[in-house]
C-alpha positions as a printed NumPy array, in Angstrom:
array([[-37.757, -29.978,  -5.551],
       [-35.292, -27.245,  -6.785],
       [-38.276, -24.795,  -6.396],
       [-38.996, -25.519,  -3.301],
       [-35.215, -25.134,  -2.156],
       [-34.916, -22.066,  -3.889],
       [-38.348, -20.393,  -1.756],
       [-36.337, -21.669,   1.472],
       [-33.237, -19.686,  -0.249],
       [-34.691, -16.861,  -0.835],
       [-36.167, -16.72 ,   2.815],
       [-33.189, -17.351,   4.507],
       [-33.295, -20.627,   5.114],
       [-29.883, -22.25 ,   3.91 ],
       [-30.186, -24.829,   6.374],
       [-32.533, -27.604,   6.998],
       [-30.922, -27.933,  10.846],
       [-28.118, -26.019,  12.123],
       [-25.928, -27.506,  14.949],
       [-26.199, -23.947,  17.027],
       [-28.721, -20.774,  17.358],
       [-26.235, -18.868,  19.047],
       [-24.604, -17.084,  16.082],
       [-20.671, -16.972,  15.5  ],
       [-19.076, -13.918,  17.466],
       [-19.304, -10.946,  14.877],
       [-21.88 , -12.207,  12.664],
       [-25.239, -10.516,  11.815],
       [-28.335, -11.362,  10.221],
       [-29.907, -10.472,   7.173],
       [-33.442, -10.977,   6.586],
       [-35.131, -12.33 ,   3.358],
       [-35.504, -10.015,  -0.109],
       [-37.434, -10.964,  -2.645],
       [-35.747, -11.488,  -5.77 ],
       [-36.303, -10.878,  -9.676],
       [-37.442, -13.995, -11.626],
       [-33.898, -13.853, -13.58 ],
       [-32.036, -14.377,  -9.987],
       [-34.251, -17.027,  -9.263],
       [-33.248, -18.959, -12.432],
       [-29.474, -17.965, -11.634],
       [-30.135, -19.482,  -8.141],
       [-31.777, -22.614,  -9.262],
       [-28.746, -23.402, -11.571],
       [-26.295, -23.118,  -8.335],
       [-28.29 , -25.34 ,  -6.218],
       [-28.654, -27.989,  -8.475],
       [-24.964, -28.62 ,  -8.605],
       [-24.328, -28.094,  -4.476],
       [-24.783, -29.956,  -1.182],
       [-24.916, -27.264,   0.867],
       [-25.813, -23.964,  -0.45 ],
       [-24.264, -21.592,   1.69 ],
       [-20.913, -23.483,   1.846],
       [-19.189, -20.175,   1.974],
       [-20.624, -19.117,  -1.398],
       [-23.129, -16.346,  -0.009],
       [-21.127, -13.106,   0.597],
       [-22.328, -10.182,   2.309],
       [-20.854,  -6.513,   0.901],
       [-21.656,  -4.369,   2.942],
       [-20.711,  -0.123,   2.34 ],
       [-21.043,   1.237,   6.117],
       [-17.71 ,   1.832,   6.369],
       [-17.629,   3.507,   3.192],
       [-20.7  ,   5.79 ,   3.466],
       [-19.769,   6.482,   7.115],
       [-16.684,   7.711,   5.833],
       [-17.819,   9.475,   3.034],
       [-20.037,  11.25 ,   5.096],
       [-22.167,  14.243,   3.886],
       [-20.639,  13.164,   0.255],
       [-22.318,  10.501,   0.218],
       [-25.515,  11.818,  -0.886],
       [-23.597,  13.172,  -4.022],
       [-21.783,  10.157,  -4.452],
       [-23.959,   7.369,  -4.18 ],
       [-25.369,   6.967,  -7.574],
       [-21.642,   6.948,  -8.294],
       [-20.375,   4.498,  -6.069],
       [-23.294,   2.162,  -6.763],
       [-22.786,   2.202, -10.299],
       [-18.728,   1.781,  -9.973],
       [-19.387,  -0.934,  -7.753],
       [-22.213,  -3.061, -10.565],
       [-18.888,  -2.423, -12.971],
       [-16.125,  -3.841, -10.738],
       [-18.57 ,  -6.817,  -9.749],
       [-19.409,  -7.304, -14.029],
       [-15.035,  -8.145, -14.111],
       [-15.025, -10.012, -11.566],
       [-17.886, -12.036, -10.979],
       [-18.634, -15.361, -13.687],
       [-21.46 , -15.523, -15.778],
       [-22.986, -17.959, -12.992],
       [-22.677, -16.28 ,  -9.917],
       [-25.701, -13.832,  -8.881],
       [-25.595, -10.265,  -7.476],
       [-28.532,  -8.155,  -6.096],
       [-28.637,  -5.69 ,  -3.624],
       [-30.753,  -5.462,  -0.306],
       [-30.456,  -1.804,  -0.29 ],
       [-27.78 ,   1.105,  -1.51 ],
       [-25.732,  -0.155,   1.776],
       [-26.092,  -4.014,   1.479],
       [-25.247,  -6.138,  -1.558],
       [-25.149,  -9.921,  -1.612],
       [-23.379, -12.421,  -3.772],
       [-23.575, -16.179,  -4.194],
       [-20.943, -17.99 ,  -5.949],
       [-21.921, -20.873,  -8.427],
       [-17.852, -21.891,  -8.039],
       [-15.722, -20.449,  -5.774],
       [-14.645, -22.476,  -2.578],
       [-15.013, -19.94 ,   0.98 ],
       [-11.949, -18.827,   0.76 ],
       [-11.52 , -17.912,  -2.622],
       [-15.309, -16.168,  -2.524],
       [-13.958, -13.996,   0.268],
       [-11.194, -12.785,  -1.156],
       [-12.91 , -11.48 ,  -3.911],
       [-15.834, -10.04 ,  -2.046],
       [-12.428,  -8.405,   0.143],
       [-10.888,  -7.246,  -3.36 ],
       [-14.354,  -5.737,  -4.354],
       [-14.374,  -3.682,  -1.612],
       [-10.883,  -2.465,  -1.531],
       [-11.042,  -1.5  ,  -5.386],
       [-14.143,   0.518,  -4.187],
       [-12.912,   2.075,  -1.198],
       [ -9.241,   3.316,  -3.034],
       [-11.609,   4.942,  -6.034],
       [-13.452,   7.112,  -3.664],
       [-11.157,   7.587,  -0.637],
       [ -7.596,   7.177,  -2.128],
       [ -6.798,   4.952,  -0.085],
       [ -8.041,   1.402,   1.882],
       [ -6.807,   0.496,   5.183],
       [ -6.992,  -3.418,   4.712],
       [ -8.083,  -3.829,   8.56 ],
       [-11.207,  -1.839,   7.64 ],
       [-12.416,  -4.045,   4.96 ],
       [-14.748,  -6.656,   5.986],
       [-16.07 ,  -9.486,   4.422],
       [-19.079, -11.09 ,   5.534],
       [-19.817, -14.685,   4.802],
       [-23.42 , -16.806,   5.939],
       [-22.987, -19.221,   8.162],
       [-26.351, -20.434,   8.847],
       [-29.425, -19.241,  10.069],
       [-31.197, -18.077,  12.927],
       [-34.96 , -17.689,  14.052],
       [-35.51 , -17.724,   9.611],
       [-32.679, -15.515,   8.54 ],
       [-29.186, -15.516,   7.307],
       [-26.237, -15.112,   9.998],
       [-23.268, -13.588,   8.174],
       [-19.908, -13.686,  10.123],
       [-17.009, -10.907,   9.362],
       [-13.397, -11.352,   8.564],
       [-11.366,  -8.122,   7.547],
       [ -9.311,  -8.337,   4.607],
       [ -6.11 ,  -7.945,   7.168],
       [ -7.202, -11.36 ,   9.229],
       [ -7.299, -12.983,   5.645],
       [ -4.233, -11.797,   3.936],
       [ -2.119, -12.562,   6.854],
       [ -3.56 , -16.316,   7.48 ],
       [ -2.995, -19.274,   5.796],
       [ -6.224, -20.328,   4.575],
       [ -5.425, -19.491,   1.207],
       [ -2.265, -21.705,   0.771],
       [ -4.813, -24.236,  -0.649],
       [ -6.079, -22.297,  -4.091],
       [ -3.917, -23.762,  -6.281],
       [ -4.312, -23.316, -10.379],
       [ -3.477, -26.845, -10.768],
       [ -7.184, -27.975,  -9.715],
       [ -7.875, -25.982, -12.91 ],
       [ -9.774, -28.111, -15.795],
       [-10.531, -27.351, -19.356],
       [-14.183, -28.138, -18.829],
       [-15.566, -25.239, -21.131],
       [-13.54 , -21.414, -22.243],
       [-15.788, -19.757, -20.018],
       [-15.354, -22.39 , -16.792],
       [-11.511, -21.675, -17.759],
       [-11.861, -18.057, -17.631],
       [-13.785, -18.008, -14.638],
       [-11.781, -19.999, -12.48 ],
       [ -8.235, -19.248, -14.235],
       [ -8.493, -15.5  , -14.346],
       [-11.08 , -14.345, -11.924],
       [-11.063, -16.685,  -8.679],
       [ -7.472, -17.303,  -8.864],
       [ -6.581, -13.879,  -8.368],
       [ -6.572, -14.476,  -5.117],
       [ -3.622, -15.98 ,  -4.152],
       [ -2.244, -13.67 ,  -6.4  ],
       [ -3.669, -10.442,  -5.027],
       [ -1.664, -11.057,  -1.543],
       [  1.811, -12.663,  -3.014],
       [  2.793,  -9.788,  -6.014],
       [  2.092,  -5.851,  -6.472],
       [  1.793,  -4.583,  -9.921],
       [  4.883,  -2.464, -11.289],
       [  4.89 ,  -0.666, -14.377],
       [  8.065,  -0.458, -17.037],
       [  8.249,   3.283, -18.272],
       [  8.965,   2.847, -22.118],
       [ 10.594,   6.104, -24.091],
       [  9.381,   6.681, -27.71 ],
       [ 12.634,   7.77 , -29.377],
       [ 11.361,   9.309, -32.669],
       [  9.112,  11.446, -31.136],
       [ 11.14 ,  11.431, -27.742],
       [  8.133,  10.584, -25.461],
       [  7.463,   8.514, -22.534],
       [  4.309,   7.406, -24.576],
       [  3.79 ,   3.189, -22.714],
       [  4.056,   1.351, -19.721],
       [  4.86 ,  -2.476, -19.782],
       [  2.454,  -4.108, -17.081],
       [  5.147,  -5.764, -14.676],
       [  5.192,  -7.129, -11.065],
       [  6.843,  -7.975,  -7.823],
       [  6.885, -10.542,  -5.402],
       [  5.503,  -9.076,  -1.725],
       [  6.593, -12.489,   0.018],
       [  6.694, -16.109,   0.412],
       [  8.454, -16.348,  -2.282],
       [ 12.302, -17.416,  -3.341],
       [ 13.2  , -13.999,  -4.694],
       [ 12.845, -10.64 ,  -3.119],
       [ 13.344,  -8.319,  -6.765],
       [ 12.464,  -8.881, -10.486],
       [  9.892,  -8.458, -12.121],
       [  7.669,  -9.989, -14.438],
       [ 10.399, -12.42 , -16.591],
       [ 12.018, -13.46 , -13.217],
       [  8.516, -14.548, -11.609],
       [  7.644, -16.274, -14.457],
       [ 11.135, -19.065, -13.563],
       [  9.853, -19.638, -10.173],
       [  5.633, -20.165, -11.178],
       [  4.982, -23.426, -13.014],
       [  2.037, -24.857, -14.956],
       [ -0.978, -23.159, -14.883],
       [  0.134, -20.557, -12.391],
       [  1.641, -18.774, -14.935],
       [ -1.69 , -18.349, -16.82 ],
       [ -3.112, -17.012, -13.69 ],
       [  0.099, -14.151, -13.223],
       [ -1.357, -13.646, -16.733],
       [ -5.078, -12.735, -16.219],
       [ -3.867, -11.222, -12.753],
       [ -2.023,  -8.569, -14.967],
       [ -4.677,  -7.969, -17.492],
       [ -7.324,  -7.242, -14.394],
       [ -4.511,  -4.689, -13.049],
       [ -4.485,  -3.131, -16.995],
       [ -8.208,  -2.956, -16.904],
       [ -8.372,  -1.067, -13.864],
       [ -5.365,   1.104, -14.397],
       [ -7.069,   2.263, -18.372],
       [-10.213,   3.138, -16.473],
       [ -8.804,   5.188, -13.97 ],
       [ -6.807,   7.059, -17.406],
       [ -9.914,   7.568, -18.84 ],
       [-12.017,   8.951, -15.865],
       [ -8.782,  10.998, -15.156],
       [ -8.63 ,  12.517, -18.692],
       [ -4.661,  10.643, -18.621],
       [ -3.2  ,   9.105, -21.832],
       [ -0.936,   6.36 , -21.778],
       [ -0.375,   3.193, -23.73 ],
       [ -0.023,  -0.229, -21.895],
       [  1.897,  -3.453, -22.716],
       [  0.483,  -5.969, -21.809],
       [  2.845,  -9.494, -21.491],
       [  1.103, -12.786, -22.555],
       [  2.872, -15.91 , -21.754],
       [  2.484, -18.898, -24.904],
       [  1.198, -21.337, -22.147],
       [ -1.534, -18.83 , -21.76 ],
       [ -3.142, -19.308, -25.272],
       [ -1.047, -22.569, -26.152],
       [ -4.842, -24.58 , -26.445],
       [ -7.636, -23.291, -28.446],
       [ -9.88 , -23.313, -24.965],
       [ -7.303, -21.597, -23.031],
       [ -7.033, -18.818, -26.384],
       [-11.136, -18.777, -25.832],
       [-10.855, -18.082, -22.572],
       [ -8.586, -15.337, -22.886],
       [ -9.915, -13.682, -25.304],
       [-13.579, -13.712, -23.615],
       [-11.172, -11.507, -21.094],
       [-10.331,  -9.512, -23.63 ],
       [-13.847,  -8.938, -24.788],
       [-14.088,  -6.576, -21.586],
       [-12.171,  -4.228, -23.358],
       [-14.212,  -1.223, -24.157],
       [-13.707,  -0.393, -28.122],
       [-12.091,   3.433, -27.135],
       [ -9.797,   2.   , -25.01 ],
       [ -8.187,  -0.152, -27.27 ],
       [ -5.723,   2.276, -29.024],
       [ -4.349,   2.384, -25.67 ],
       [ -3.211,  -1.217, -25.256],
       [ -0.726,  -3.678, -26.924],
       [  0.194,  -7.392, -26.003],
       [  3.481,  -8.565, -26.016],
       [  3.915, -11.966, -26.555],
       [  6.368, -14.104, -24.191],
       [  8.05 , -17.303, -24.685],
       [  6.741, -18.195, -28.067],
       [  8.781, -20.913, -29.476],
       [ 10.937, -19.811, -32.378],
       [  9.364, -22.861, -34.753],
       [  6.054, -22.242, -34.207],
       [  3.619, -22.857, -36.767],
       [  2.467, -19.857, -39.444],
       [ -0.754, -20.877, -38.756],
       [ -0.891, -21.845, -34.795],
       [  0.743, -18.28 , -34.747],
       [ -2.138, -16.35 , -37.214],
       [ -4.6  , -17.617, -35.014],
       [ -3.602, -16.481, -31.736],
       [ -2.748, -12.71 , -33.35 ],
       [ -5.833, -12.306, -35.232],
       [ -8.232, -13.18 , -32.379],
       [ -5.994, -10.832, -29.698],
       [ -5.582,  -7.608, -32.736],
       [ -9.505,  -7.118, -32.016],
       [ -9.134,  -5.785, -29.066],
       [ -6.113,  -3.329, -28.701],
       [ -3.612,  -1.182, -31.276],
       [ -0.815,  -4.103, -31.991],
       [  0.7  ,  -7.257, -30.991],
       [  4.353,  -7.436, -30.582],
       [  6.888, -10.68 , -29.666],
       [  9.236, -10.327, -27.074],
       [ 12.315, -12.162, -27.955],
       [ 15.531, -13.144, -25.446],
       [ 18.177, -13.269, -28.382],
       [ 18.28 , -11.998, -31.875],
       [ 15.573, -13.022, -34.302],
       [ 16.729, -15.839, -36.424],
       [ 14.001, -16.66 , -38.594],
       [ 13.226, -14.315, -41.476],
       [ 11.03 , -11.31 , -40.245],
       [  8.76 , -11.918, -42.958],
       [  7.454, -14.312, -41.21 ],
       [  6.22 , -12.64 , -38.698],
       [  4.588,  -9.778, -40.358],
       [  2.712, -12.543, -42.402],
       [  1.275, -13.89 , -38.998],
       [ -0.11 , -10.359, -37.858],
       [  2.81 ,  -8.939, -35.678],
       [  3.495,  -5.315, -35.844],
       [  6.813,  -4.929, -33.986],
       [  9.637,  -6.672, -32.496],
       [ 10.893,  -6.248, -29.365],
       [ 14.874,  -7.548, -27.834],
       [ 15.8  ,  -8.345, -24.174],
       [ 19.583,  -6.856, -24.573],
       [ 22.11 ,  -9.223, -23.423],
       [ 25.548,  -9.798, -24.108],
       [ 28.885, -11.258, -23.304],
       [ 31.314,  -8.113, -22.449],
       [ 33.814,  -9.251, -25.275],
       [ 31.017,  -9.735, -27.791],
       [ 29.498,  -6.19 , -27.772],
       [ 30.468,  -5.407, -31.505],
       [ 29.552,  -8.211, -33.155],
       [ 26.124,  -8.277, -31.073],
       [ 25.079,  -4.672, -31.818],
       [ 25.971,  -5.228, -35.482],
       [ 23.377,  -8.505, -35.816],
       [ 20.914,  -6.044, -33.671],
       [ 21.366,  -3.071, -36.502],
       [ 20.53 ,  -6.076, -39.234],
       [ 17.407,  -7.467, -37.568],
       [ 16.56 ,  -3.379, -37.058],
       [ 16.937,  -2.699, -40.539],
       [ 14.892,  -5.936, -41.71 ],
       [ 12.103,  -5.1  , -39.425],
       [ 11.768,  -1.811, -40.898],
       [ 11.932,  -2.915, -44.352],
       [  8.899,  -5.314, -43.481],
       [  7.033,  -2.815, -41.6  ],
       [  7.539,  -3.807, -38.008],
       [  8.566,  -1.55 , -35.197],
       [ 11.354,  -2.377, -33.034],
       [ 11.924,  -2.266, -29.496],
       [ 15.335,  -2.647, -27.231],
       [ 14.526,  -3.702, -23.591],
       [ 16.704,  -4.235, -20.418],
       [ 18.894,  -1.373, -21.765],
       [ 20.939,  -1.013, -18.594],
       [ 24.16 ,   1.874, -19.589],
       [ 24.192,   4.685, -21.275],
       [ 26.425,   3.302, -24.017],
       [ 23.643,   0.527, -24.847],
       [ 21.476,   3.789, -24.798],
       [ 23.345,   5.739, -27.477],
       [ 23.837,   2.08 , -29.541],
       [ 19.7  ,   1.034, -29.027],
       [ 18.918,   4.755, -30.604],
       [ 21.487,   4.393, -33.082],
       [ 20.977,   1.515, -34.605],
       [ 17.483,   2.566, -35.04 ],
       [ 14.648,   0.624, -32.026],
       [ 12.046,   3.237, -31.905],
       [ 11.045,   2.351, -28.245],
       [ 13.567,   2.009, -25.141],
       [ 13.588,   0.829, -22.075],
       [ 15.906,  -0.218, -18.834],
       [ 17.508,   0.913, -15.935],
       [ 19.142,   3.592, -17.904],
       [ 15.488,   5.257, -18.415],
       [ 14.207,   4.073, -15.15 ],
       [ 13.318,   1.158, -12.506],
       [  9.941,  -0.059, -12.37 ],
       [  7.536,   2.138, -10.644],
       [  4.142,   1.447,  -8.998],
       [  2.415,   4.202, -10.654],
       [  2.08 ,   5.215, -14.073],
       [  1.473,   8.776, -15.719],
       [  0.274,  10.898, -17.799],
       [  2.442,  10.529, -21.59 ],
       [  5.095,  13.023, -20.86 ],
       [  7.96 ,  14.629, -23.441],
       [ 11.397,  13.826, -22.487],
       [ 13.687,  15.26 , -25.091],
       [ 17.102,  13.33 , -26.322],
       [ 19.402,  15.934, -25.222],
       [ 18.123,  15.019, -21.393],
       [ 19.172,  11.813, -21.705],
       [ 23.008,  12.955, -23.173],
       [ 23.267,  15.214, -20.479],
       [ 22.424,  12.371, -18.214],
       [ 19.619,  13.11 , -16.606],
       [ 17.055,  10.594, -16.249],
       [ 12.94 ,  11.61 , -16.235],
       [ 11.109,  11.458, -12.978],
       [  7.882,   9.659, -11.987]])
């Protein structure tokens, strides 16, 4: 019976009746292709678990726009536009869904997962990834997304939306993380960090948090950060202030939403010839399960092994009692796949240091923050916990360093990586690793981006 379904499938035939053969203003049809044997089986597994097989899960990409703009470079650059797009589609697409491609210009996809909505906001991400890589720029109203419909006289009828139409409706107010289940790591990372991106992609923008080396006084890391666009209860802040206005399982999505924006930003670097090292923040309700940790890490496992020197995670929220072992587990699985992982703590350490070097953390890092009358006596417990983290082998970092006297304290009492207002605001593109010496930053100059 599946068979059969499928040969119907792959002839364009979603639908046994359709209530109209006029097609939908703007759509187009697509006739059939035949398909590798592999597909099939991918199809097969979809359509045993749906109704209705088109149900918004059959996407149209289409590069017109693209190629027409490209115009007589297009001839030189379609090998590499093809092959940029089968690598943005690998991240983003679930071991379930199918790809294949009609031609160099048309590429279809069919969700094993996604509601409509959520498939066409990927499809509209796909293409605006694609379009900024080879044109600098995309112009969101010249982004379409096509999605079947039905049929007509035995082929596929696609109708277009534009990524503007989409990001400025409502139809995505719906895609909620809390309809997320722990059915199986890779369900989890399918749903929690690819197809809830979405509602993501349209509420923040990705900042970056320059970070100053100060014993070999270098702008050497970024911390991956991000801002809220709109329809939501703050207009500033970044990542930390977000996170007290996201609850549950959004959270884990802000997560994988700023791991996808790391991925992208290290392979831009590397086809750029740029060197940087990011930070990347990871929430404990992120990894807090062993099938949420799975899923995670099968994110991580995207990670190329040369680019791995070039990223750290810093760990967020971790309760201070946490167990040796609960916290051995989560380090040794995420050290695989970048240079260190660091905690991010909100007050001084109180537990012994030790500790923490015995569960796989390399470095430390404070948010500075202190009552005006307290200054002394909190500096002096920040020069202890500096001086036990270096006798246990740990790096230290000050963060949210705001004056310049915090800035003269942070590098005297001896954190080896700075960052705050007093170095710089977030910015919304990163660079190059670039020297800026100590006696800059006395003279009170501050390094530009």
């Amino acid at each position: 019976m599946v068979r059969n379904y499928v040969a119907k499938v792959l002839s364009g035939l979603f639908y046994e009746q359709i209530t109209s053969t006029v097609p939908p203003p703007g759509s187009k049809e697509v006739e059939h292709v035949p398909l590798a044997p592999t597909i099939e089986q991918k199809l097969c597994a979809i359509l045993e678990t749906v109704s209705s097989p088109t149900a918004g899960r059959v996407q149209l990409l289409g590069l017109g726009p693209l190629k027409e703009r490209l115009g007589e470079a297009w001839p030189k650059l379609e090998c590499k536009v093809l092959s940029f797009l089968e690598q943005i589609i690998a991240r983003r697409l679930g071991d379930e869904d199918v790809f294949f491609s009609r031609s160099s210009d048309e590429h279809i996809i069919v969700f094993a997962r996604l509601s409509e909505n959520e498939a066409k906001l990927v499809c509209a991400k796909i293409l605006e990834e694609l379009t900024r890589k080879f044109l600098g720029q995309a112009d969101t109203r010249e982004i379409i997304v096509q999605t079947a419909v039905g049929k007509l006289d035995g082929n596929l009828v696609f109708q277009s939306t534009t990524l503007d139409e989409l990001l400025t409706s409502d139809v995505f107010d719906d895609i909620s993380c809390q309809n997320v289940t722990s059915e199986n790591s890779c369900c989890v990372a399918d749903r929690e960090g690819h197809a809830l991106l979405s509602q993501l992609d349209r509420k923040f923008s990705i900042s970056y948090i320059p970070i100053w080396d100060s014993k070999h006084e270098v702008i050497s890391t970024y911390g991956l950060s991000c801002r809220p666009i709109r329809q939501m209860p703050i207009s500033s802040g970044g990542y930390a202030t977000v996170n007290k206005f996201l609850k549950g399982k959004d959270l884990v999505s802000l997560d994988y939403y700023l791991f996808e924006a790391c991925h992208n930003t290290l392979q831009e670097f590397h086809e750029n010839n740029f060197r940087a090292i990011f930070s990347i923040p990871l929430r404990y309700e992120t990894v807090v399960s062993s099938e949420r940790l799975k899923a995670y890490i099968q994110l991580c496992s995207q990670i190329p092994d040369h680019w791995q020197r070039y990223l750290t995670f810093a760990l967020v929220d971790f309760p201070p009692g946490i167990p040796a072992a609960k916290l051995t587990a989560i380090t040794s699985m995420l050290k695989r796949y970048c240079r260190a992982v660091v905690l991010i703590c909100t007050d001084i350490v109180s537990r012994d240091v030790q500790f923490y070097r015995e569960c796989g953390l390399k470095g430390m890092t404070v948010i500075v923050s202190y009552k005006e009358n307290a200054a002394d006596t909190y500096w002096e417990k920040l020069e202890n916990m500096v001086a036990s983290c270096k006798k246990n082998g740990l790096e230290t970092a000050a963060f949210s360093v705001s004056t310049s006297d915090d800035l003269f304290l942070a590098r005297q009492v001896g954190f080896k990586y700075i960052s705050g207002q007093v170095l710089s605001n977030e910015i919304p593109t990163p660079g190059h690793m670039v020297r800026f010496p100590w006696k800059e930053f006395s003279a009170g100059r501050k390094p530009s981006f």
